[in-house]
Every structure is written in structure tokens, then in C-alpha cells.
C-alpha positions as CSV (number, residue, x, y, z in Angstrom):
1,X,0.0,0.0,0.0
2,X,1.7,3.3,-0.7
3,X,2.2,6.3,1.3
4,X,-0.4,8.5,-0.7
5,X,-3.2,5.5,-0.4
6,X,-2.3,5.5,3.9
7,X,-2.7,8.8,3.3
8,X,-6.1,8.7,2.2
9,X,-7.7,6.2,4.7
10,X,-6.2,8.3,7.7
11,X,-8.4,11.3,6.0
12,X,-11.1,9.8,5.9
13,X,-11.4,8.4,9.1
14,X,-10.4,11.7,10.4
15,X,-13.2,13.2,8.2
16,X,-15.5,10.7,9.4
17,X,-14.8,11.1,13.4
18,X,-15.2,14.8,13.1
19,X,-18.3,14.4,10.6
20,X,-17.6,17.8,8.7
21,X,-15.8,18.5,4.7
22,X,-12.6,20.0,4.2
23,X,-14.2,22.3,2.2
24,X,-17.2,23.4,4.6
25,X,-14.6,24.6,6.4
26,X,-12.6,27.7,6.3
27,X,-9.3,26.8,4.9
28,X,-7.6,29.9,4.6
29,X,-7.5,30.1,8.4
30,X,-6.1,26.9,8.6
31,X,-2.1,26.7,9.4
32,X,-0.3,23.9,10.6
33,X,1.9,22.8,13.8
34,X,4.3,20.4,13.4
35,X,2.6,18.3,11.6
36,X,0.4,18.9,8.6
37,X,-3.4,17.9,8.8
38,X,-4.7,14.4,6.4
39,X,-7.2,14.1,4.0
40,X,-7.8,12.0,0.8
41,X,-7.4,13.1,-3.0
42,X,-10.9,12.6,-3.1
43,X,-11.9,14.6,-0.3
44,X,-10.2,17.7,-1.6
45,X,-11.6,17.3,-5.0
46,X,-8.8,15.9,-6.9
47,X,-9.2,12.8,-9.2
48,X,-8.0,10.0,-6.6
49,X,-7.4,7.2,-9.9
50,X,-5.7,9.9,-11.5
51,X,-3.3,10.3,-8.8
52,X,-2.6,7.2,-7.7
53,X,-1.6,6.0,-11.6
54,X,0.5,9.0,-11.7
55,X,2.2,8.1,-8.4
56,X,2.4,4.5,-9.8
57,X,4.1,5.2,-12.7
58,X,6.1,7.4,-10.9
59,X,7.0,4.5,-8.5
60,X,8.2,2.3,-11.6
61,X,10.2,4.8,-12.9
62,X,8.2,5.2,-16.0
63,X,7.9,9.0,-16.0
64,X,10.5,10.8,-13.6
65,X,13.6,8.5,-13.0
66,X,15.4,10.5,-10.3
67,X,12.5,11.7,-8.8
68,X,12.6,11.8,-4.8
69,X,9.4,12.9,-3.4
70,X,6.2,14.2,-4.6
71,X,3.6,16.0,-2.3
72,X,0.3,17.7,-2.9
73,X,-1.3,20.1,-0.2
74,X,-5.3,21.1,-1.3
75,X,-7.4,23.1,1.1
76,X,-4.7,22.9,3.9
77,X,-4.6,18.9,3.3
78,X,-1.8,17.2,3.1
79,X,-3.2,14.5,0.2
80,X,0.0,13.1,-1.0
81,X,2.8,12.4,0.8
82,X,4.9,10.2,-1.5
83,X,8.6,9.3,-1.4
84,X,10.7,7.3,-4.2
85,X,14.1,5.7,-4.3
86,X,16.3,6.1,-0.9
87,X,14.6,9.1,0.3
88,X,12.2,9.2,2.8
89,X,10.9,13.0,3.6
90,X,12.6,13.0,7.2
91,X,16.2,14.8,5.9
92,X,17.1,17.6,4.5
93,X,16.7,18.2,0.7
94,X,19.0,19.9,-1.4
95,X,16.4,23.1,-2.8
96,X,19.1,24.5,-5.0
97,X,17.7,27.7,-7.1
98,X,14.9,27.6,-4.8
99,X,16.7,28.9,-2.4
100,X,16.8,32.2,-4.6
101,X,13.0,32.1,-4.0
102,X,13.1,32.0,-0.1
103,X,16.0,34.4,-0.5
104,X,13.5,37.3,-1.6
105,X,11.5,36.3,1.2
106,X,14.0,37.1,3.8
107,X,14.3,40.8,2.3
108,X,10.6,40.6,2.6
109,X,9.9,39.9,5.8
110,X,12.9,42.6,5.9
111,X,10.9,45.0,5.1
112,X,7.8,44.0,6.7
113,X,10.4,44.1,10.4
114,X,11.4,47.6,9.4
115,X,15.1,46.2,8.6
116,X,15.1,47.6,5.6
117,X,12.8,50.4,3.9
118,X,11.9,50.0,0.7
119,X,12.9,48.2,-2.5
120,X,13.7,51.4,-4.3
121,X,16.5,51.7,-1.3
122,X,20.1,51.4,-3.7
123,X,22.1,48.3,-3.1
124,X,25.8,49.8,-2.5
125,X,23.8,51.4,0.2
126,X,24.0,48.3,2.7
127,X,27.7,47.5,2.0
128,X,29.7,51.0,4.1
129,X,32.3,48.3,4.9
130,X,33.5,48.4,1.4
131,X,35.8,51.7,0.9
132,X,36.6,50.8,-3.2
133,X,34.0,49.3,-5.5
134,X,35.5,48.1,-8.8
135,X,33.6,49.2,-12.2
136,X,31.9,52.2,-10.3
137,X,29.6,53.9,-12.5
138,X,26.3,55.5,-12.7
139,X,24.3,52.9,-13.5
140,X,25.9,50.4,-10.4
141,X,25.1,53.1,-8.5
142,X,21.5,53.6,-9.1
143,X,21.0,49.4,-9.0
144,X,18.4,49.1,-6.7
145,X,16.9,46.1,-4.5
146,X,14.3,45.6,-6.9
147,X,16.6,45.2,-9.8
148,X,18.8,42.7,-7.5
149,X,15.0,40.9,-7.0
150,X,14.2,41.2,-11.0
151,X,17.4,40.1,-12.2
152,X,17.8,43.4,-13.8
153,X,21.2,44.5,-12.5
154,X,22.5,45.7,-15.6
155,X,25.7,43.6,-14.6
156,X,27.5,41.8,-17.4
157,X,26.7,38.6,-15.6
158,X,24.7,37.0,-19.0
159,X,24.3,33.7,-18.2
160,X,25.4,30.8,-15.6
161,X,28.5,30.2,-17.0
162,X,29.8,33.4,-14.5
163,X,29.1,31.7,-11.6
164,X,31.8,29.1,-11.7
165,X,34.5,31.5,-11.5
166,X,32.4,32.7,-8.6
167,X,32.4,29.7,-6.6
168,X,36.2,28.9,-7.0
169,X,37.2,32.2,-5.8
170,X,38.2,32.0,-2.9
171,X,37.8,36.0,-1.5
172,X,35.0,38.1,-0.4
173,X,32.7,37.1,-2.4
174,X,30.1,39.9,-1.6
175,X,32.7,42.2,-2.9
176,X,32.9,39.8,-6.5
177,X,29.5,40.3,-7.5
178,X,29.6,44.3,-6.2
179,X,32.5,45.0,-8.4
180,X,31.2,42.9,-11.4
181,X,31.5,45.1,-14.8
182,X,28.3,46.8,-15.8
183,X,26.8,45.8,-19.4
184,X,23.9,49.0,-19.1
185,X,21.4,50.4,-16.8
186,X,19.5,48.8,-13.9
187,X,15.8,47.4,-14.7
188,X,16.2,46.7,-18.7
189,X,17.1,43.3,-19.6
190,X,16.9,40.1,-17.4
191,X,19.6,37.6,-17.4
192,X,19.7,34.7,-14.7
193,X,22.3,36.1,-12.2
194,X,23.5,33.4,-8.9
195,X,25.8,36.5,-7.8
196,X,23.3,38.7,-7.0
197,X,21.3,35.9,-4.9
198,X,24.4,35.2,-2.9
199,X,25.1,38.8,-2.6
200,X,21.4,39.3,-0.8
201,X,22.8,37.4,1.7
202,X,25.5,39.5,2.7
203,X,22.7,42.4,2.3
204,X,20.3,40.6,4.7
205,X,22.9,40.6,7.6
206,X,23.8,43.8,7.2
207,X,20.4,45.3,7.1
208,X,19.6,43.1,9.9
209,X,22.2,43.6,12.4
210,X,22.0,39.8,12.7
211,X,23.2,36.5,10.7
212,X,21.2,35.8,7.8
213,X,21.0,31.9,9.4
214,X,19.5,33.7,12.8
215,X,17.4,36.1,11.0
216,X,15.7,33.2,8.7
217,X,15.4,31.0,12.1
218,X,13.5,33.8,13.7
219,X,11.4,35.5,11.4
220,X,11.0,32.9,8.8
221,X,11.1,29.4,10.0
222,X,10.4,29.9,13.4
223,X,7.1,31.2,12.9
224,X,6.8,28.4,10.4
225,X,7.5,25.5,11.9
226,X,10.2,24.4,10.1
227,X,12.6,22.4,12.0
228,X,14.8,20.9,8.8
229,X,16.2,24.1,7.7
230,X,19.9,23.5,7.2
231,X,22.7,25.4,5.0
232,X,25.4,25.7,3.0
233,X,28.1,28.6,3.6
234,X,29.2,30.9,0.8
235,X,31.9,32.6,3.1
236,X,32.4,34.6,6.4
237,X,29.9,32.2,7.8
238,X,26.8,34.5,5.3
239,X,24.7,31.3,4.2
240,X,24.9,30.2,0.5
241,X,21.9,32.1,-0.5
242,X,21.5,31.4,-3.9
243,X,21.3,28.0,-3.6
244,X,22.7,26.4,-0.5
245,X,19.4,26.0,1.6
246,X,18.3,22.3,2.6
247,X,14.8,21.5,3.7
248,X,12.3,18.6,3.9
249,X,9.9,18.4,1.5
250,X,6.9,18.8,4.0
251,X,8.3,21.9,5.0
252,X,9.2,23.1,1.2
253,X,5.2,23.2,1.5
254,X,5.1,25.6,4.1
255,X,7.0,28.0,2.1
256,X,4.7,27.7,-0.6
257,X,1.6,27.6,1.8
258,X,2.9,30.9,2.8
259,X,2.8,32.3,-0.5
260,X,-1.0,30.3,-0.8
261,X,-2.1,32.6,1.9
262,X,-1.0,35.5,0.3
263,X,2.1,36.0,3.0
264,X,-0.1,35.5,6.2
265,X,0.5,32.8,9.0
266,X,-2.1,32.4,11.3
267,X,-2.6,35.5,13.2
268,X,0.4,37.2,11.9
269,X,1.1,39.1,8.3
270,X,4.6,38.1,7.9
271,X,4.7,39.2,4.4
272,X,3.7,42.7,3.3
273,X,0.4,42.8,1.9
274,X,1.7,44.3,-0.7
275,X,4.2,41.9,-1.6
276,X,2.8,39.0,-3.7
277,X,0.7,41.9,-5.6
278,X,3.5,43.0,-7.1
279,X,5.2,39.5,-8.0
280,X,1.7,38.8,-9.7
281,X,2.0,41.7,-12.0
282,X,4.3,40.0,-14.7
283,X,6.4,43.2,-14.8
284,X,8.8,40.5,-16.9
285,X,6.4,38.8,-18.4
286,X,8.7,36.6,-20.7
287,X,12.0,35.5,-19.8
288,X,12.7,32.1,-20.3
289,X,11.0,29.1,-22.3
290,X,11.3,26.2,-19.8
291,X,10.1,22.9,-21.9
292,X,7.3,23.8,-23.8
293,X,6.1,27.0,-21.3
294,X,6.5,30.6,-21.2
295,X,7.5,31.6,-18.0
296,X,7.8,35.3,-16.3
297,X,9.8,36.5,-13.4
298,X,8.8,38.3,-9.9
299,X,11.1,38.6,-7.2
300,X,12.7,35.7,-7.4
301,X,9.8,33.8,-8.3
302,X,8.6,32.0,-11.7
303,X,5.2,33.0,-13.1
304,X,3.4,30.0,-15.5
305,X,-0.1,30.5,-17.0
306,X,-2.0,28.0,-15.5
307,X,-3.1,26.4,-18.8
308,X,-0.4,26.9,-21.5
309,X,-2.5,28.1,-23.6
310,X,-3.3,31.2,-21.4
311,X,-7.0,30.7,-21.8
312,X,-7.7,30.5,-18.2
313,X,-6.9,33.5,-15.7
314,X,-4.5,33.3,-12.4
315,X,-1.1,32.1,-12.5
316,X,1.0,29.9,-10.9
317,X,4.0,30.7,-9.1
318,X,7.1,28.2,-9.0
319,X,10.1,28.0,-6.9
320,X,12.6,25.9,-8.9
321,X,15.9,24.5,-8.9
322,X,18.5,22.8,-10.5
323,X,17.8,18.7,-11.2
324,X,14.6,19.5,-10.6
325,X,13.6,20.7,-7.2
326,X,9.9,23.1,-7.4
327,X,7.3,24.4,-5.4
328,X,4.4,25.2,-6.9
329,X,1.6,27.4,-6.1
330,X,-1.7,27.2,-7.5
331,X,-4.3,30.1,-5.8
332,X,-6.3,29.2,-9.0
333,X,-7.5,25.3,-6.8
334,X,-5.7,26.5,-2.9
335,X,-2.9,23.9,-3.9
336,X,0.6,23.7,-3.3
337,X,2.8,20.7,-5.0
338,X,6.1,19.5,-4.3
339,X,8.8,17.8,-6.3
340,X,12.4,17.0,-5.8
341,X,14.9,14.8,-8.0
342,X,18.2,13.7,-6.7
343,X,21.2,15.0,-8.4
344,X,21.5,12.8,-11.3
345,X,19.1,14.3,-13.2
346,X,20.2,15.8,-16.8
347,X,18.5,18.9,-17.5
348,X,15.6,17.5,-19.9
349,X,14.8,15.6,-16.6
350,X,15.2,18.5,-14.1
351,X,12.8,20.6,-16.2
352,X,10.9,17.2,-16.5
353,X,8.2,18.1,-13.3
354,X,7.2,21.3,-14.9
355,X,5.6,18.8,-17.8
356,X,4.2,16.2,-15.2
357,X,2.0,19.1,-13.5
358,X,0.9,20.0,-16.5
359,X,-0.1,16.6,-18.1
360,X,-1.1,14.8,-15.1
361,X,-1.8,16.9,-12.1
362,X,-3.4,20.0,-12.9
363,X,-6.4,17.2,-15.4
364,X,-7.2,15.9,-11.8
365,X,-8.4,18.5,-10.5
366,X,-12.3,18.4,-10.6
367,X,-14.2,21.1,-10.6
């Protein structure tokens, strides 16, 4: 019997000892402890044979080799809970890239603390400590902390293949990526930039007054829940913030529940209001073609349609990094889904889950 299927019976006896629906309830105001609440596929409106011959397939290998875990959260359910190979959900899971994603969170709940004032607030402006910045113009100087959030530096940083030399150098690496050469002006084009990720770390202390690790813990995963957190360092003991973040899958859902309740956790708005707003406004709204979708940027944040086609209103927004680790968030059916891939995947494979939500789970979803 598989995870998902022990899943479901524990929902439904739950549902039948308390005698109510999921959905006669008020789900927004739900929020998990340490543990997430159970419920079938059924239950929360999802096709439940659908599902489980996905999972199956999954299982045999038939349609995501290297896949890890796969989890589904519907109307503050937890519906499926499924793990594949060696892992079993307890660890810490490498999130890569979607570290970027809870990255931008930190300078949210930034600015939500009063740590930091605004986005418009100029990024040399939280490093004093550095006397000499390399490449000084006018257009490093007026890169601001939405830029650094857009991926609209106007650095010459064009593609990944900058971030190797990066991660082999062995100096001050916050001082790297803030004397990178300019290519043009701040907030123009978009190019994929690791540096300026792992130099929001550095930003985050300093803003702070505290260590990025401490600030996350206590404004971020404390309130939360989140007990897995664990990290990577880039140097000076800053966390690896563009990609060196490890959680659980369980608790990759509570990120993306966050984001599901539009930056509120139970009694608290840790998130401005004000916040997911502007993600949502597709201020890029092409940047990348990832498999067969168009995708658009927001504050470190992916944007898909929620039907390729674009016939259907509200998008989805995706955490995602490399071999294949993703949170998704789908307001459109109060749903968050989770998939991870160990790190054997090639890159057809780690773009591979963004095709499975499509084909499979998003059809079993009945209305």
C-alpha cells in the first residue's frame, strides 16, 4: 500500500470522526503545527485514480527517473505524501535555485520588520564596509533592490557560466558580484544572475544587524515551523543564499503555503500585503522558455499561466531549482505541489516536473 493511499484512509477516518468536509470549512484560516493535517485526494476534490496512476508510474520509474518525493497540499490537506528511491521525507533536501525564491522572502519579511525600507533603497547602500567598488559607474550606483529581485542589474553577468568563477574564488565574495563590470542600466534586460542571490545574503545581515541563518530562524522558519532548515556557507559564515538551503519536502510546503495565503501565518502578516501583488503583475512577463512554457519573473519567483494556452486567468507561481527541485503554487485550486529529484538528473529531466504538472496533475483537478 503506498504512502499516498495511507494517506487517504487516515483522511477519511479523520473526516468521518469529526463528521464535517474539508471544504465546509474555512481553509484559509487553517495553518499547521508540526505536523500537517490528512485528507484524501478525493476529499479535496482531486481525481484520486488519476493520482494514484500517476504516483504508480512514478513509482516504476516510468515517467520521472530520479525523482525523490512528490507531495500535494489542497485546502490545507496534506493528500499526497509520496517518497521514491532512498529518500524518505525526514532529511534535508537539497532546494538549489529555490533557495533564490526563499532568498527574496528574507528581504521581505525585511521589510515588513522595518530592517530595511523599501525596494527602491540602492544596493551599495547596505555595504559602508566596502571603501573601493571596482567598475563604479552611474548605472551600479542607481542598481536598486528591486533590480537585485528582477534580475535586472545591468551587470555583465549573462548567463550561468559566471558563476563558476564565482564559486572557486576563494575571497570576499560579496565584494565579487559588487564589483562585477556593468553591461547597461538597472531594470532593462533580465539575465539569470547566482551572484546577486548570494550577494542578498550579505545584504540581509547587514540590514539586519543579525546573521542571515539567525534572521531566517526567527522571522522565517520559526514562525513556520520548520525544524529541517539546514545550510550551506558561501563565506564569512553568510549562508549560500543562492542556492545552498536544505529543507524537507513537507516543510518546502510551508514556504509555498505561505505564498497560498498570500504572506499571512495564522494570526500574523509576515509578508507585506503588498508583496505578492507585485510579484503577480508580470512586470517581466517573458523570460525564459522552460520545456514547452513561457515563463515570467517576480522577485525571485517564476510566473506560468495556469493552462499553457493562457485561456484560463491566475497564475502559478514556482520555486525551482537545479535537477529538478519546485514548489508550486496554484491560488487558482488552494494547492501547493512538491517535487524534488536527486542529483542525477540531466537537464531535460530536471525541467521534466514542470511537464508532469501540467499533463497529469493539474487534469485531476475536478471542478
Amino acid at each position: 500500500m503506498t504512502e499516498t493511499r495511507i494517506a487517504q484512509l487516515l483522511g477519511l477516518m479523520f473526516l468521518c470522526c469529526s463528521c464535517t468536509h474539508s471544504q465546509s470549512q474555512d481553509a484559509t484560516n487553517y495553518f499547521p503545527d508540526q505536523d500537517w493535517r490528512l485528507s484524501s485526494a478525493i476529499e479535496e476534490g482531486l481525481n484520486s485514480d488519476r493520482i494514484n496512476d500517476f504516483i504508480e508510474d512514478l513509482d516504476k520509474g516510468q515517467l520521472q527517473e530520479p525523482i525523490t518525493s512528490f507531495l500535494i497540499v489542497k485546502n490545507g490537506y496534506l493528500v499526497v505524501d509520496e517518497y521514491f528511491d532512498r529518500y524518505k521525507g525526514e532529511e534535508p533536501h537539497t532546494l538549489q535555485s529555490v533557495t533564490k525564491s526563499i532568498t527574496s522572502t528574507l528581504i521581505a519579511l525585511a521589510i515588513q520588520n522595518g530592517k530595511i525600507e523599501s525596494l527602491d533603497q540602492k544596493v551599495l547602500d547596505f555595504f559602508p564596509e566596502y571603501d573601493q567598488i571596482d567598475n563604479l559607474d552611474e548605472n551600479k550606483q542607481r542598481m536598486n533592490l528591486r533590480n537585485a529581485l528582477m534580475m535586472q542589474t545591468g551587470q555583465a553577468w549573462t548567463g550561468e557560466r559566471h558563476l563558476g568563477p564565482l564559486n572557486s574564488f576563494s575571497g570576499d565574495k560579496m565584494k565579487y558580484v559588487l564589483d562585477y563590470k556593468m553591461e547597461g542600466p538597472p531594470g532593462k534586460k533580465w539575465y539569470y544572475n547566482s551572484g546577486i542571490a548570494i550577494l542578498l545574503g550579505g545584504l540581509v545581515a547587514n540590514a539586519t544587524q543579525m546573521t542571515t541563518q539567525d534572521f531566517a530562524d526567527q522571522y522565517l522558519f520559526g514562525p513556520l515551523d520548520i525544524s529541517s532548515a539546514e545550510w550551506g556557507y558561501s563565506h564569512r559564515g553568510i549562508p549560500h543564499t543562492g542556492g545552498g538551503l536544505y529543507l524537507n519536502s513537507q516543510d518546502m510546503a510551508r514556504i509555498g503555503y505561505l505564498y497560498l495565503r498570500n504572506g499571512r501565518w495564522r494570526d500574523q502578516q509576515l509578508l507585506p500585503s503588498w508583496w505578492i501583488e507585485e510579484m503577480l503583475e508580470r512586470r517581466i512577463d517573458y523570460v525564459k522558455r522552460l520545456g514547452d512554457v513561457k515563463s515570467g519573473y517576480g522577485y525571485m519567483w517564476w510566473l506560468l499561466p495556469f493552462d499553457k494556452e493562457q485561456k484560463i486567468s491566475g497564475d502559478i507561481y514556482m520555486a525551482y531549482g537545479h535537477w529538478g527541485q519546485f514548489i508550486f503554487v496554484i491560488p487558482n485550486h488552494d494547492m501547493v505541489v512538491i517535487f524534488t529529484n536527486d542529483n542525477s538528473a540531466s537537464y531535460p529531466e530536471e525541467l521534466k516536473p514542470i511537464d508532469l504538472l501540467y499533463r497529469y496533475v493539474i487534469p485531476a483537478i475536478e471542478e
